[in-house]
TIMAR-874595 format. One record per atom (N, C-alpha, C, O): residue in three letters; x, y, z. Coordinates in steps of 0.2 Angstrom, whole numbers, padded with zeros to 4 digits, always signed. Atoms other than C-alpha are relative to their C-alpha. Layout:
<recs>
ALAXYZ...
</recs>
This chain:
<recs>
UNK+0003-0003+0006UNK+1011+0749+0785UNK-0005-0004-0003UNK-0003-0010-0004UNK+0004+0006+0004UNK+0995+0742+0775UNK+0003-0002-0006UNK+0007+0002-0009UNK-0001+0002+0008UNK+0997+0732+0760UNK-0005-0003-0003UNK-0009-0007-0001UNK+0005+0003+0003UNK+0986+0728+0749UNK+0000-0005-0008UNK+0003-0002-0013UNK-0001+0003+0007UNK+0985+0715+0733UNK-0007-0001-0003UNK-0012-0004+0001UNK+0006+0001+0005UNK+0971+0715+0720UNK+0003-0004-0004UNK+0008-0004-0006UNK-0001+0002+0005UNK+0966+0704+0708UNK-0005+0003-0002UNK-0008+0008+0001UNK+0006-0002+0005UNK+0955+0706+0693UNK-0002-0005-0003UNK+0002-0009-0002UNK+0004+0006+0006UNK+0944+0695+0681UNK-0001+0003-0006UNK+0000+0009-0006UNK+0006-0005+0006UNK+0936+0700+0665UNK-0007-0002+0001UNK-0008-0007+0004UNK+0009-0002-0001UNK+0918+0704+0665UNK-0003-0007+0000UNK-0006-0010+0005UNK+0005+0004+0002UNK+0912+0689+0657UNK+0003-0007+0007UNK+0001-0012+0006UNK-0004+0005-0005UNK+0923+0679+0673UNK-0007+0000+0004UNK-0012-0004+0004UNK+0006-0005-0006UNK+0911+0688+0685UNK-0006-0004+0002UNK-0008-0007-0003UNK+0008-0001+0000UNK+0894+0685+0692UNK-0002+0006+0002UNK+0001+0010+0005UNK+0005-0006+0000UNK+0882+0697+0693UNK+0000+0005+0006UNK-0001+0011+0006UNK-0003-0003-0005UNK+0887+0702+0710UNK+0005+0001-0002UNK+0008-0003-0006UNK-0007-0003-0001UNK+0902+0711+0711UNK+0003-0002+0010UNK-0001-0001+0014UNK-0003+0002-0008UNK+0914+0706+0729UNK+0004+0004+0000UNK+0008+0005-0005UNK-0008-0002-0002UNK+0927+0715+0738UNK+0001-0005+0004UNK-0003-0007+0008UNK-0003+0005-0003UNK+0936+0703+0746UNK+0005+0003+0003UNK+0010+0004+0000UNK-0007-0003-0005UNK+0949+0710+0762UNK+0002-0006+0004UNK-0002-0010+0007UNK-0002+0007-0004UNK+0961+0697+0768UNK+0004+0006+0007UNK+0010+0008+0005UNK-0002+0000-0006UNK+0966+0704+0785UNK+0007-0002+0001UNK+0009-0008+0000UNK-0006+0005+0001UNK+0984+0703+0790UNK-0001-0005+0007UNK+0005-0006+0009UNK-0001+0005-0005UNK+0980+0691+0805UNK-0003-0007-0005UNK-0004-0013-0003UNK+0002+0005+0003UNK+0973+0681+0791UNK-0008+0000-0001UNK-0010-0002-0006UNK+0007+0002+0001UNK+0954+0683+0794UNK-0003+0004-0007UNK-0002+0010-0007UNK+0005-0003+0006UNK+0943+0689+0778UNK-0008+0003+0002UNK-0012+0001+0006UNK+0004-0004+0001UNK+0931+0702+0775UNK-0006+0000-0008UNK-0005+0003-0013UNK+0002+0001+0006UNK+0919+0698+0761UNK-0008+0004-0001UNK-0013+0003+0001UNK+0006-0005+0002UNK+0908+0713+0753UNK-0002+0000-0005UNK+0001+0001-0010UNK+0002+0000+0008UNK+0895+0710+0739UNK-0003+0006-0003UNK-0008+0009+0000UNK+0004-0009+0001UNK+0891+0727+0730UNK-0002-0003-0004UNK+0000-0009-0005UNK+0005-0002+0006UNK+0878+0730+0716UNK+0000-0007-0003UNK+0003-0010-0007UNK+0004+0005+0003UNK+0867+0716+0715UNK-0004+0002-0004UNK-0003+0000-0010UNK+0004-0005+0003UNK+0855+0728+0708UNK-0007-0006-0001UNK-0008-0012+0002UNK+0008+0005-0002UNK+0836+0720+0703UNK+0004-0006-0007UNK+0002-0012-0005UNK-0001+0002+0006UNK+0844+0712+0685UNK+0002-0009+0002UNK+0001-0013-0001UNK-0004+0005-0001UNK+0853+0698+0694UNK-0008-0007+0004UNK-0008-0013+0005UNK+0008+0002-0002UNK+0832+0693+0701UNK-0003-0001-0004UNK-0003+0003-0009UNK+0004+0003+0005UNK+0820+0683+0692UNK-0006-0001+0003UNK-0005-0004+0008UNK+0005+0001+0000UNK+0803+0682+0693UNK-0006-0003-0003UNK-0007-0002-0010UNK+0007+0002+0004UNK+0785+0672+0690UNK-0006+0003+0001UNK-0006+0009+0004UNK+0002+0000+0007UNK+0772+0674+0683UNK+0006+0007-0002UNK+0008+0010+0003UNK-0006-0004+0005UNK+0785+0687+0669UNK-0004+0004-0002UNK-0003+0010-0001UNK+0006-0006+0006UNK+0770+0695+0659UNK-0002+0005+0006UNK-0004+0003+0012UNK+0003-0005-0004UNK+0766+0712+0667UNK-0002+0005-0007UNK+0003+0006-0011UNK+0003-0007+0003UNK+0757+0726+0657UNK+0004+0007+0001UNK+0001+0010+0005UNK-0004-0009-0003UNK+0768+0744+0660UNK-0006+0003-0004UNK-0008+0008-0001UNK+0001-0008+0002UNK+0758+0753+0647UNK-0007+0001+0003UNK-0010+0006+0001UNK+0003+0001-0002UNK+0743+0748+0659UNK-0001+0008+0003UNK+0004+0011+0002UNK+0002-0003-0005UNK+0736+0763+0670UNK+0002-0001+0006UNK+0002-0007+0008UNK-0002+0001-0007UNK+0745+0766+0687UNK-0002-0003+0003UNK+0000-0008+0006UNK+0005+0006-0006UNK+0731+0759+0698UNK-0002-0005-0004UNK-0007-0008-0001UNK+0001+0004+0003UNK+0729+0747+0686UNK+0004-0005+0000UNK+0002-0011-0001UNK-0007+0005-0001UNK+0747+0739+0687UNK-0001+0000+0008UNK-0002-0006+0009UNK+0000+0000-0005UNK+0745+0742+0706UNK-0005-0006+0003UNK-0003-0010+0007UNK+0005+0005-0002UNK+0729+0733+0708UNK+0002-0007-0002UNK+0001-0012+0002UNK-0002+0004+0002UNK+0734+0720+0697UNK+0008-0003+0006UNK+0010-0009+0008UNK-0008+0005-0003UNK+0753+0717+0705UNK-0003-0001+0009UNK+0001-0005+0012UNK+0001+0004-0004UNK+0743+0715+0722UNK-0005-0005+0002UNK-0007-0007+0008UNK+0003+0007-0002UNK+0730+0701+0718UNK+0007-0005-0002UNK+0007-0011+0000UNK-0003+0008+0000UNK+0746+0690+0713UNK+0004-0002+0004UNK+0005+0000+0009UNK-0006+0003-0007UNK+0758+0680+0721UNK+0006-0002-0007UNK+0006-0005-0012UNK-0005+0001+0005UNK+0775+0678+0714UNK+0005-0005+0003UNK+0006-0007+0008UNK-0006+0006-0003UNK+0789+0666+0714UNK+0006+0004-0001UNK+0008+0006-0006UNK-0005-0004+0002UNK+0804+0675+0716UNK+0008-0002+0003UNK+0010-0004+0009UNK-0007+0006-0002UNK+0823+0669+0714UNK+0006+0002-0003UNK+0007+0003-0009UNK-0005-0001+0005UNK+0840+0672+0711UNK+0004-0002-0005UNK+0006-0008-0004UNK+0000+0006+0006UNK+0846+0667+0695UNK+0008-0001-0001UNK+0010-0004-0006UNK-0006+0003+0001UNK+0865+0665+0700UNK+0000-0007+0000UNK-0004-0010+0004UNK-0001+0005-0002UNK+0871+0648+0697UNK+0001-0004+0008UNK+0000-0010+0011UNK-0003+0001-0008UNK+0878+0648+0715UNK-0002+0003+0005UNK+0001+0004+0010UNK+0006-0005-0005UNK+0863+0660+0723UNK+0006+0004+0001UNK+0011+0004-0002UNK-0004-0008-0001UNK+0870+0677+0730UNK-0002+0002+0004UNK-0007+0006+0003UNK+0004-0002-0007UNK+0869+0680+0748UNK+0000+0008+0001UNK+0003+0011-0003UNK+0003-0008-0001UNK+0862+0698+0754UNK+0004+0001+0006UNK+0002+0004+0011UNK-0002+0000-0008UNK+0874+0697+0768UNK+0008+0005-0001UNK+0009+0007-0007UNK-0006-0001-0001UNK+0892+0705+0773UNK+0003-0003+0008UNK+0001-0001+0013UNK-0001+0004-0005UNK+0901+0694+0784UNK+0008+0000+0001UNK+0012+0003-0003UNK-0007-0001-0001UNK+0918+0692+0791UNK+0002-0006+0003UNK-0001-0008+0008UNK+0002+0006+0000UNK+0925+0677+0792UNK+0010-0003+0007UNK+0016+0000+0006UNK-0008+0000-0005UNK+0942+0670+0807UNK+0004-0003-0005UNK+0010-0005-0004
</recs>
């Protein structure tokens, strides 16, 4: 029969990704990151124009180049892995 045990945190424990974490009963783990979403992403140059004209935000976001990084203290991989 499965069994399952949860924990929980409060919010402010958390990082910005949310995990499921499945421990396997042979022992191996399952580790899934949901809803990174963009908020957890940080970006240079910061200043953009919105109330700018469409082709005008366009044209503009493709002369620049950006520096682009996650702003977890301990990064946040894009992966789901499974681990022996």
């Amino acid at each position: 029969m499965p069994a399952a045990k949860l924990e929980f945190a409060r919010r402010g424990a958390l990082s910005h990704a949310r995990q499921l974490l499945l421990t396997l009963t042979d022992g191996r783990q399952v580790s899934i990151l949901l809803d990174q979403g963009f908020g957890a992403w940080k970006c240079e140059p910061l200043r953009h124009d919105f109330s700018a004209k469409a082709a005008d935000q366009a044209r503009r976001l493709g002369e620049q180049n950006f520096s682009v990084w996650i702003a977890e203290p301990n990064g946040s991989p894009l992966v789901v892995e499974m681990t022996a």
